[in-house]
C-alpha positions as CSV (number, residue, x, y, z in Angstrom):
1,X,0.0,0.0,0.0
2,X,1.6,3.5,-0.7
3,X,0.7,6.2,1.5
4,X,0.0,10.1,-0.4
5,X,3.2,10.8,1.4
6,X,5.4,8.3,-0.5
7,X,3.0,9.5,-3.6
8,X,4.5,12.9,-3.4
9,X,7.7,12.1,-2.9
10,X,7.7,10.0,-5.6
11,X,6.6,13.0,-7.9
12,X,8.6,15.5,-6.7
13,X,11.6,12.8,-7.1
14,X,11.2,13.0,-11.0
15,X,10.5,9.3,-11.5
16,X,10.7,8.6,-15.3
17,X,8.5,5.5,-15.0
18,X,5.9,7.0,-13.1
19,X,5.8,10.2,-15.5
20,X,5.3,7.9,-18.6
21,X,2.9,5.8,-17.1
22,X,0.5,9.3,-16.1
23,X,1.5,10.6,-19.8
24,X,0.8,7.6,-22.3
25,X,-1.8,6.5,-20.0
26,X,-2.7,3.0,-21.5
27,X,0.4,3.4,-23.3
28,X,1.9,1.9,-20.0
29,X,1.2,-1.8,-20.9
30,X,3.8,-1.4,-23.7
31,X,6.5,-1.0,-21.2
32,X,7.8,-4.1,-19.5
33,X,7.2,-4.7,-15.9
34,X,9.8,-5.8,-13.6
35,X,9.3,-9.5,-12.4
36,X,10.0,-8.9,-8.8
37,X,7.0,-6.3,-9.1
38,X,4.5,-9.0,-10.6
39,X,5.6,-11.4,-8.1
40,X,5.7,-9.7,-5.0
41,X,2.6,-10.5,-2.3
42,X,-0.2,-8.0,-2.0
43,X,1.0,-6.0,1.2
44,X,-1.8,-5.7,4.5
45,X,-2.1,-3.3,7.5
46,X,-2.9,-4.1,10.5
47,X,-6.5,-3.8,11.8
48,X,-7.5,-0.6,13.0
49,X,-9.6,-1.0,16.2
50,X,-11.0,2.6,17.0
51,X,-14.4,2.8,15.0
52,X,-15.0,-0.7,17.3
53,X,-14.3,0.6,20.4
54,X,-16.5,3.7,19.9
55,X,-19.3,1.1,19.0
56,X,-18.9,-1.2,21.5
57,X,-17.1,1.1,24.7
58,X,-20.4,2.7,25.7
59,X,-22.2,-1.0,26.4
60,X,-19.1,-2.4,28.1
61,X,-19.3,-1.5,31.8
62,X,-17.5,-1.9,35.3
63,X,-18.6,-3.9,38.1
64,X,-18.0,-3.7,41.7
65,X,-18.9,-6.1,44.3
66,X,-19.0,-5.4,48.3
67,X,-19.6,-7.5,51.4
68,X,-20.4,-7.2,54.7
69,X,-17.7,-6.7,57.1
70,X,-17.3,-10.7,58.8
71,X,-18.7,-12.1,55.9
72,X,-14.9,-13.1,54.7
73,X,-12.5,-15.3,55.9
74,X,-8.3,-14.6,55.3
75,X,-6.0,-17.6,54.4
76,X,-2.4,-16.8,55.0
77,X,-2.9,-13.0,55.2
78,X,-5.0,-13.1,51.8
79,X,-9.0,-12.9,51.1
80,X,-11.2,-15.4,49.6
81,X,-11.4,-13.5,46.1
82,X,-7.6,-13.3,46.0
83,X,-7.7,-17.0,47.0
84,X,-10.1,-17.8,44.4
85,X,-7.9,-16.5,41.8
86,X,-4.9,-17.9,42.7
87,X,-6.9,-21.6,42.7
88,X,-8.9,-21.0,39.8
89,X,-5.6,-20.6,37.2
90,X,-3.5,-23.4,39.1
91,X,-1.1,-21.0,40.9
92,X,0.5,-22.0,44.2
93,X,-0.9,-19.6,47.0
94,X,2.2,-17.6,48.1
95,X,3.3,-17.6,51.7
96,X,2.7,-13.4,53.3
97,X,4.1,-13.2,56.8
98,X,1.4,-13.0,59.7
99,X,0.4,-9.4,60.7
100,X,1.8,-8.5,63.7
101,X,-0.3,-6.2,66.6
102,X,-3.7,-5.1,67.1
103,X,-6.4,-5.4,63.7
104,X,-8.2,-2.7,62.7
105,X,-11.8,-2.6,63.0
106,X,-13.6,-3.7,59.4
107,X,-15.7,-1.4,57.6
108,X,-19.6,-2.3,57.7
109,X,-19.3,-3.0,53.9
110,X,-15.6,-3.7,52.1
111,X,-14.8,-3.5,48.9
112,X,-14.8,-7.5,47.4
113,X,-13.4,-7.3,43.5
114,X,-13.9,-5.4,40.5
115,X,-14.6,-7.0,37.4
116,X,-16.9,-5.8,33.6
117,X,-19.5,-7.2,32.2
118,X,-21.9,-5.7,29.1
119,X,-25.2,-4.1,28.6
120,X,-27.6,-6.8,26.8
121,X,-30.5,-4.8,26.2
122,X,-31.1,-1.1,26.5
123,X,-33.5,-1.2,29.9
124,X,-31.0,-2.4,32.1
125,X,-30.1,-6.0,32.2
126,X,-26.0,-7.0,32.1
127,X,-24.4,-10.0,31.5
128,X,-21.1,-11.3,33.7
129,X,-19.6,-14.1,35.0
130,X,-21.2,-16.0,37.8
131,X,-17.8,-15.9,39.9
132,X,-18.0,-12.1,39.8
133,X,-21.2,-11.6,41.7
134,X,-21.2,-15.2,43.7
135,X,-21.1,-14.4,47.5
136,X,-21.3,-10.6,46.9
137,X,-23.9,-8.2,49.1
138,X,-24.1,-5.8,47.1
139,X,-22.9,-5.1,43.5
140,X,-22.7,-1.6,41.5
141,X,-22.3,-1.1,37.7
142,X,-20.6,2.0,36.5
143,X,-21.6,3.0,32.9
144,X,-18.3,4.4,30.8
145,X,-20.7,8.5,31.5
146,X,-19.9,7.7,35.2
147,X,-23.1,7.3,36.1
148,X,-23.4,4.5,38.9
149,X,-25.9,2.1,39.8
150,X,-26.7,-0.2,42.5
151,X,-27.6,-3.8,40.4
152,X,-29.7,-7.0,41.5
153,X,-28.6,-10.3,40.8
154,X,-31.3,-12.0,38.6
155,X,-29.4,-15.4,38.4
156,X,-26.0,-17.1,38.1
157,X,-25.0,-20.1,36.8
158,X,-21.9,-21.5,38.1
159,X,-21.6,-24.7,36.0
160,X,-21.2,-22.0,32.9
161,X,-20.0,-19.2,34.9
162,X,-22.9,-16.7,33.8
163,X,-24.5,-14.5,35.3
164,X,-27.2,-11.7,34.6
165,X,-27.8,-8.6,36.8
166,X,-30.3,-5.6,36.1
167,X,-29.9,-2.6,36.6
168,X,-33.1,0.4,37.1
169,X,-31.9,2.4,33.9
170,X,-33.5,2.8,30.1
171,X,-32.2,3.9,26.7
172,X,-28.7,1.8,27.2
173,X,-26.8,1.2,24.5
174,X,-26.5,-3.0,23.9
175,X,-23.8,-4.8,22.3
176,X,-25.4,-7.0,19.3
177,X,-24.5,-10.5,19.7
178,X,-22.5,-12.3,17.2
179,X,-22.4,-15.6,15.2
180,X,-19.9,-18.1,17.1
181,X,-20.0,-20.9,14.0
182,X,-18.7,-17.6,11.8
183,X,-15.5,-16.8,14.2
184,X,-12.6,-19.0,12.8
185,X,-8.8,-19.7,14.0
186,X,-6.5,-16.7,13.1
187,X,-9.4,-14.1,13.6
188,X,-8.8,-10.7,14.6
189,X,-10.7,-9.8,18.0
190,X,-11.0,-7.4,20.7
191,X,-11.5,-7.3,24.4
192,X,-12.8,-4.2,26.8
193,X,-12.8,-4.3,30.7
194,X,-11.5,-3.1,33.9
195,X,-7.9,-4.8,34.5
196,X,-6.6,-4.2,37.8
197,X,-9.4,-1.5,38.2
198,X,-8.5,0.2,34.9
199,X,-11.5,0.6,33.3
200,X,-12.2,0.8,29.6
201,X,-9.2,-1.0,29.1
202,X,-8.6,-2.1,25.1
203,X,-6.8,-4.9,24.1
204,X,-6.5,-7.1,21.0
205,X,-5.3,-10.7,19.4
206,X,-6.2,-13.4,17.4
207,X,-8.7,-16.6,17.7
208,X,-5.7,-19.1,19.4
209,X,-8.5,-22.1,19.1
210,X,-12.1,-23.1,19.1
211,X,-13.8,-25.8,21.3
212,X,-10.9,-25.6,23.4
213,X,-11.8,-28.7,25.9
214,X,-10.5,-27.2,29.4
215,X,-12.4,-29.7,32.1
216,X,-15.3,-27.2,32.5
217,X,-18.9,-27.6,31.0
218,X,-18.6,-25.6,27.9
219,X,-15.7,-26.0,24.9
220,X,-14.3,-22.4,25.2
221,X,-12.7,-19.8,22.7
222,X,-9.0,-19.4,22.8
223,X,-7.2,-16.5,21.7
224,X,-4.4,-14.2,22.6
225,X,-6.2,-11.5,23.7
226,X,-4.4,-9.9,26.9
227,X,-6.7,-10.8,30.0
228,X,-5.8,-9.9,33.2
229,X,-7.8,-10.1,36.8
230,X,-10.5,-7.5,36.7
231,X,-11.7,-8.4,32.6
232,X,-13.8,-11.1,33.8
233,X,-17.4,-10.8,32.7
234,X,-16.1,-8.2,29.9
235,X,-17.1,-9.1,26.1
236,X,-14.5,-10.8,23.0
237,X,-15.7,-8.8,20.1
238,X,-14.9,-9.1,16.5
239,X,-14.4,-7.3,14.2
240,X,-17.7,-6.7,12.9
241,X,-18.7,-5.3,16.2
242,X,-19.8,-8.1,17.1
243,X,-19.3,-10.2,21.0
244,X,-18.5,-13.5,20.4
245,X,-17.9,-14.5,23.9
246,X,-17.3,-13.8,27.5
247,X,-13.8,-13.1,28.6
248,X,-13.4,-15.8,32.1
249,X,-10.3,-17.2,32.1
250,X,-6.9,-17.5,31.8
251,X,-3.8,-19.9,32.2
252,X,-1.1,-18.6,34.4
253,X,1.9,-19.6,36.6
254,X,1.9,-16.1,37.4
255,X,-0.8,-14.7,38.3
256,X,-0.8,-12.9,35.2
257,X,-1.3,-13.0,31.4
258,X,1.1,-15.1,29.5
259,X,-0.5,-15.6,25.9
260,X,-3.6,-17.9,26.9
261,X,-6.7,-16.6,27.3
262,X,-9.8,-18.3,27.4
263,X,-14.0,-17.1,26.7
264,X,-17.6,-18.2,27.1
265,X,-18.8,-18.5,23.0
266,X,-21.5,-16.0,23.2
267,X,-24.7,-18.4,21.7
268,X,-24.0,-20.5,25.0
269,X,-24.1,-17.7,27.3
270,X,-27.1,-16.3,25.5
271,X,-29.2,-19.5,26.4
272,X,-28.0,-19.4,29.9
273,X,-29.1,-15.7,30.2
274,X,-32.4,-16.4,28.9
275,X,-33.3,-19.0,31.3
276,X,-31.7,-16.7,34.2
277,X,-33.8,-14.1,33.0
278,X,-37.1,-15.9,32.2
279,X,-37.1,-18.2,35.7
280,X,-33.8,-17.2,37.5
281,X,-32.4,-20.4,37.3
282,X,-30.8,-22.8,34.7
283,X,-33.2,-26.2,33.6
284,X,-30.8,-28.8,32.5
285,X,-31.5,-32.1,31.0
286,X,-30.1,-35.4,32.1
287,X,-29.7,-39.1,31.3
288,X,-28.3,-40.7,34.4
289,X,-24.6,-42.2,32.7
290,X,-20.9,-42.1,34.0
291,X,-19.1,-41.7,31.1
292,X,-15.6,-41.7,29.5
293,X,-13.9,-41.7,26.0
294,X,-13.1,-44.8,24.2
295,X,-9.6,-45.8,24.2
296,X,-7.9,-46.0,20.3
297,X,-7.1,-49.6,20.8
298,X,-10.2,-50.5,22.0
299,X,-12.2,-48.7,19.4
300,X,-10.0,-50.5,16.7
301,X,-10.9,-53.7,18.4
302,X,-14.3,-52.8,18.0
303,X,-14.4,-52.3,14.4
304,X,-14.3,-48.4,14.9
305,X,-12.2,-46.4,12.4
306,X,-11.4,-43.7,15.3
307,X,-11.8,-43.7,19.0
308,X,-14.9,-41.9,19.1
309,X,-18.1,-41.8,20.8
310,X,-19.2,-42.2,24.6
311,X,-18.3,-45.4,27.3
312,X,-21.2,-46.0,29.5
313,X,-19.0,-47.0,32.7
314,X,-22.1,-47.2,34.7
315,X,-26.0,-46.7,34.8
316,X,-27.9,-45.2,37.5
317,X,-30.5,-47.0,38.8
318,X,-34.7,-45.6,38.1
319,X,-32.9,-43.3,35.9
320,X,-34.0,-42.3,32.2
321,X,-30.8,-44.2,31.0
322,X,-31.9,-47.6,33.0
323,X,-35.4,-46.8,31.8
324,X,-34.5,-46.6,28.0
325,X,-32.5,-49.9,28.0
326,X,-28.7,-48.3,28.4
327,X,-26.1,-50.9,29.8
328,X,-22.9,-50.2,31.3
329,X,-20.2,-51.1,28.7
330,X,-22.4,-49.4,25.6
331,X,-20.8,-47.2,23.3
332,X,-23.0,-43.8,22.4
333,X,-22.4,-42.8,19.0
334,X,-25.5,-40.4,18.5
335,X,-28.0,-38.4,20.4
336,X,-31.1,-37.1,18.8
337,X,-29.5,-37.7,15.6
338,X,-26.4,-36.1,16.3
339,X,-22.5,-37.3,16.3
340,X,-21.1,-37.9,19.5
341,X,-17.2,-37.9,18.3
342,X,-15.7,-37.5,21.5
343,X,-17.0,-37.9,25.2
344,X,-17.6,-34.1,26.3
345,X,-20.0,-33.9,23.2
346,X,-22.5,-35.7,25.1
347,X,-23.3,-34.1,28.3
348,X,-23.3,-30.8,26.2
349,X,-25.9,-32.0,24.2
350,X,-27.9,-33.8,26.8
351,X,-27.9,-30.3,29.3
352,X,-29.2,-28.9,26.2
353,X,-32.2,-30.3,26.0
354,X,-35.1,-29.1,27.7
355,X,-36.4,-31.9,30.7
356,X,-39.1,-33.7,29.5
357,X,-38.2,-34.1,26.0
358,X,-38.2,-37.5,24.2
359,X,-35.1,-38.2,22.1
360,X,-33.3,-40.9,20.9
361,X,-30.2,-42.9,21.3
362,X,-27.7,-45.0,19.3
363,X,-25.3,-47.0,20.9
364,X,-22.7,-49.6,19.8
365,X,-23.2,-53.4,22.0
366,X,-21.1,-56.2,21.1
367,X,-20.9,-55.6,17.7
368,X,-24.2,-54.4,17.1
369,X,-26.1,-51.0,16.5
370,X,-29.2,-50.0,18.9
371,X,-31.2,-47.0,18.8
372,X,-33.3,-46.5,22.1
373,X,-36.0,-43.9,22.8
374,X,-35.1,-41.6,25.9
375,X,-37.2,-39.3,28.3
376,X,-34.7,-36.8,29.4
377,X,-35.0,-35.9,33.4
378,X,-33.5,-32.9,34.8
379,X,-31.0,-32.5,36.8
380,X,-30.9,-31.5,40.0
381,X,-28.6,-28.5,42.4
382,X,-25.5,-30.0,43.2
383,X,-26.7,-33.1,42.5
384,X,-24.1,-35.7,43.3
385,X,-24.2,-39.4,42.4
386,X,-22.5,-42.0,45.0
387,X,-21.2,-45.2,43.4
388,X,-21.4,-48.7,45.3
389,X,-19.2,-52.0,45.1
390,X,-20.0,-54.9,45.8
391,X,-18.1,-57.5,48.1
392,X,-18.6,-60.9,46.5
393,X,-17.0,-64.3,47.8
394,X,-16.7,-67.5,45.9
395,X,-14.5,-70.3,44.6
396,X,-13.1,-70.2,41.4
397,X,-12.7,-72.5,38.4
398,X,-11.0,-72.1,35.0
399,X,-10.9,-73.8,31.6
400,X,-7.5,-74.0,30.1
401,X,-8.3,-71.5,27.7
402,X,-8.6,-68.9,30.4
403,X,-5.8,-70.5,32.2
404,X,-3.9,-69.6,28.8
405,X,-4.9,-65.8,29.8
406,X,-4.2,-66.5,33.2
407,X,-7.9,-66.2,34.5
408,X,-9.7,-68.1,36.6
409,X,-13.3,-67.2,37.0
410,X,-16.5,-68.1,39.2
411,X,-20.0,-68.3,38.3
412,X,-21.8,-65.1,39.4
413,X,-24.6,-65.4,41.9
414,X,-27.8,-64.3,41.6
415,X,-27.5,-61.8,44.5
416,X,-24.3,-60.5,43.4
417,X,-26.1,-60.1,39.7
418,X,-28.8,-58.1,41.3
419,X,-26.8,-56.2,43.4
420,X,-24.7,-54.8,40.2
421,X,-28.2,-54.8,38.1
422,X,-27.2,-57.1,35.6
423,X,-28.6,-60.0,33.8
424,X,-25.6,-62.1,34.5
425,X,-21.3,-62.5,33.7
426,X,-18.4,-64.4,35.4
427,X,-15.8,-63.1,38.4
428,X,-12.6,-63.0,38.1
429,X,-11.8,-65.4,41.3
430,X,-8.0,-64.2,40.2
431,X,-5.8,-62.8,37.4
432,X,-2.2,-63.2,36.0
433,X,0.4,-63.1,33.3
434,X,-1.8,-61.1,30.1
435,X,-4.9,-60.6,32.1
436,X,-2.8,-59.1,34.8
437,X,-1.1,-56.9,32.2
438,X,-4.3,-55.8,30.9
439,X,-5.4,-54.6,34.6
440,X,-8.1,-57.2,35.1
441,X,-8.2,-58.3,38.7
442,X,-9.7,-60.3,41.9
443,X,-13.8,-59.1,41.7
444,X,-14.1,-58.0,38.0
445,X,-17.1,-59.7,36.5
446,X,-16.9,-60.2,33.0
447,X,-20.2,-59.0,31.1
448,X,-18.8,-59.9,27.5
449,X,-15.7,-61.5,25.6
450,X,-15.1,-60.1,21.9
451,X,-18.4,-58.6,21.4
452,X,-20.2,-61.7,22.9
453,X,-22.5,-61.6,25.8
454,X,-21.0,-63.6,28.7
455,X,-23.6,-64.7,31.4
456,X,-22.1,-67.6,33.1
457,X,-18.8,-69.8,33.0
458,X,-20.5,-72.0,30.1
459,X,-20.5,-69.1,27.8
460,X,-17.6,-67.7,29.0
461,X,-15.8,-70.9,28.0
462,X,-17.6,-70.6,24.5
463,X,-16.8,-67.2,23.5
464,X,-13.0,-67.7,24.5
465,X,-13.0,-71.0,22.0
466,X,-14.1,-69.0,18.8
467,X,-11.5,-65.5,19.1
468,X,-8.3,-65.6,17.7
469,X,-5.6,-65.5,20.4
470,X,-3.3,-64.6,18.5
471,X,-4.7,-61.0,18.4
472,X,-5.7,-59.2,21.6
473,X,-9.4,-60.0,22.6
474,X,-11.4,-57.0,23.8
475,X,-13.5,-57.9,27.1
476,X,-16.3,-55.6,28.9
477,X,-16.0,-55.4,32.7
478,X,-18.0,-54.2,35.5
479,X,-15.7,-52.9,38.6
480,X,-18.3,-52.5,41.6
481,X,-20.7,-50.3,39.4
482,X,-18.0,-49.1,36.7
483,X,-17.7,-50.9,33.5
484,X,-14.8,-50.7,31.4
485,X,-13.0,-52.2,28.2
486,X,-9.8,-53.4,28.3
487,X,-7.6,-55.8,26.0
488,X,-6.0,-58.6,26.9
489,X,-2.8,-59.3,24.5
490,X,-1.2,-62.7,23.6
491,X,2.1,-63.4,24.6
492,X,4.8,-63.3,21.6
């Protein structure tokens, strides 16, 4: 790109080329053209940011929470926000000496942490993250005029970290809320909030990653964007003016930014906010499974052409999944007709849907393809699922097959059957050499040898007759009320 300035100069400099090509006019395609010119790439500027951030600045506020003088506790000289922080990016709490002499008496109210969030619609309500406001007495929003308001909490989510507050105020200007399945790696994007305090702070980056798996319940954005303390709750626009998410995290070892940011996509947040807003809580649906990916060797010993897909480890009991006909050691592939290509699609999905809805299932079972019709429950606060064992006790007997695998396995009673809610399988009375490599153990009952349903020592004995053991045989366990694949692999 050549500036005017450079345009002058080149005028003023008497450039032959340049006054035959304004002279001859199309007479200029007569003269030859340098190679290097033809070849050389198209040259770009960098973004300009300022027409975005006089769109955007005015919805993008600052928050300020307060508590009640008692209503904190200190840890090694520091408060609970300050502690928060420090455990929610991983970084080891750093020892402060003890203060020494009398304390001085707390302030009725305290200041708790300051943090931004954005204007959603123009009479007053403002989106954040739930970790902003959770705990707080009192919260004020500060408009980017200076005008201040005290804010109610209308609902937080913690498993998303939302949260919407309202504010008594009309004619706000709102952000517009972007399309996340537009934003792509490599995309420039912008951030405004209050780091350290500093409000209407600007920064910029790229898109680092999409559906960035980090443990929690949504896949987040990653970019580069510099976040610090203070921009949580604060909107990741683009460059159409656009907020694509909700700046929340970042990954530290100090405390501070170091290239790795991470935000709520926006179309999540916006169906958490509408439930906040509509009902003040969050309505998720659930199926009752303990899940976990497949491993690649099991999946190719399953016929799968990539380790995809949900493990049913266990099935809770009266729940929607027992209901529908779900057993522990299925595979789901689908839900309501869509993929499920790695385990954290599925309880995604499932939350999704609204409690009370009937859907349907596919899932892979020895070898075979079952769909199953599902009434999705909801789940409950906090809800928290205890898993049971059972203590069975018998003698032990073993084909010399199995003693070939170095099993030796028991009939499983009808007690113990009922007790882990199956229809039947064999226990492992003891386990060495390649069983013993592949972590079966004393207890295991085996629900299925390579793909085939296993129900007693009879057809234990027959399934182990037809595999080839000269490849490694898949087999489907139930540990207490866990169930598991693992392969067992000939010796060489």
């Amino acid at each position: 790109m050549i500036s005017s300035m450079d345009w002058k100069r080149g005028l003023q400099s008497g450039s032959l080329a340049l006054m035959l090509a304004l002279s001859a006019g199309a007479g200029l395609l007569a003269h030859p053209v340098p190679v290097h010119a033809q070849s050389a790439p198209p040259l770009r500027g960098l973004p300009d940011f300022t027409e975005l951030v006089e769109q955007v600045g005015p919805a993008v506020v600052n928050i300020r929470t307060t508590e009640k003088a008692g209503t904190r506790s200190s840890t090694n000289g520091m408060d609970e926000e300050m502690l928060e922080f420090f455990k929610r990016f991983g970084i080891p709490v750093p020892k402060t000496p003890r203060q020494q002499g009398p304390q001085r008496q707390q302030p009725e109210e305290q200041p708790r942490g300051v943090a931004s969030g954005f204007i959603l619609s123009s009479d007053g309500y403002v989106m954040t993250n739930a970790h902003v406001v959770d705990g707080a007495d009192e919260v004020l929003v500060t408009l980017p005029d200076k005008r201040e308001f005290k804010a109610r909490i209308i609902g937080a989510d913690k498993r998303t970290d939302v949260a919407v507050v309202k504010i008594d105020a009309t004619g706000l200007p709102a952000v517009r809320v972007g399309d996340v399945s537009r934003l792509k790696a490599g995309e420039w994007v912008m951030a405004i909030g209050s780091p350290f305090g500093l409000e209407n702070t600007v920064t910029a980056g790229i898109v680092s990653a999409k559906q960035r798996d980090t443990g929690d319940y949504l896949p987040f954005i990653q970019t580069d964007v510099a976040i610090n303390p203070g921009n949580s709750g604060g909107p990741l626009i683009n460059m159409r003016g656009e907020v694509v998410g909700i700046n929340s995290q970042i990954y530290s070892r100090s405390g501070g930014f170091m290239g790795i940011s991470f935000a709520i996509p926006i179309d999540e947040a916006m169906r958490v906010s509408e439930q906040l807003r509509a009902t003040g809580r969050v309505s998720r649906g659930r199926i009752g499974v303990q899940i976990e990916s497949v491993p690649k060797d099991v999946a190719e010993s399953l016929g799968f052409a990539k380790s995809q897909g949900a493990l049913v480890r266990g099935v809770e009991s009266g729940s929607p999944a027992e209901k529908a006909g779900i057993e522990a050691g299925d595979i789901i592939t689908r839900y309501d007709g869509k993929a499920v290509d790695k385990v954290a699609d599925l309880p995604r999905l499932v939350g999704n849907t609204k409690p009370g809805t009937k859907t349907s299932v596919t899932v892979f079972r020895r070898g075979a393809t079952r769909e199953l019709s599902i009434t999705i429950a909801e789940v409950e606060p906090d809800e928290k699922v205890a898993a049971k064992s059972a203590d069975v006790e018998s003698k032990g007997k073993s084909s010399s097959a199995a003693q070939q695998l170095g099993l030796v396995v028991a009939e499983l009673t009808a007690p113990q059957a009922k007790e882990l809610k199956i229809k039947g399988g064999v226990r492992v009375v003891s386990a060495d050499d390649a069983a013993a490599r592949a972590g079966l153990r004393a207890d295991d009952v085996i629900v299925a040898l390579a793909n085939t349903e296993v129900r007693n020592v009879k057809d234990f004995d027959a399934a182990l007759a037809k595999v080839d053991k000269t490849k490694p045989i898949n087999v489907l366990l139930r540990r207490g009320e866990w169930a598991q694949y693992t392969l067992i692999r000939p010796v060489r």
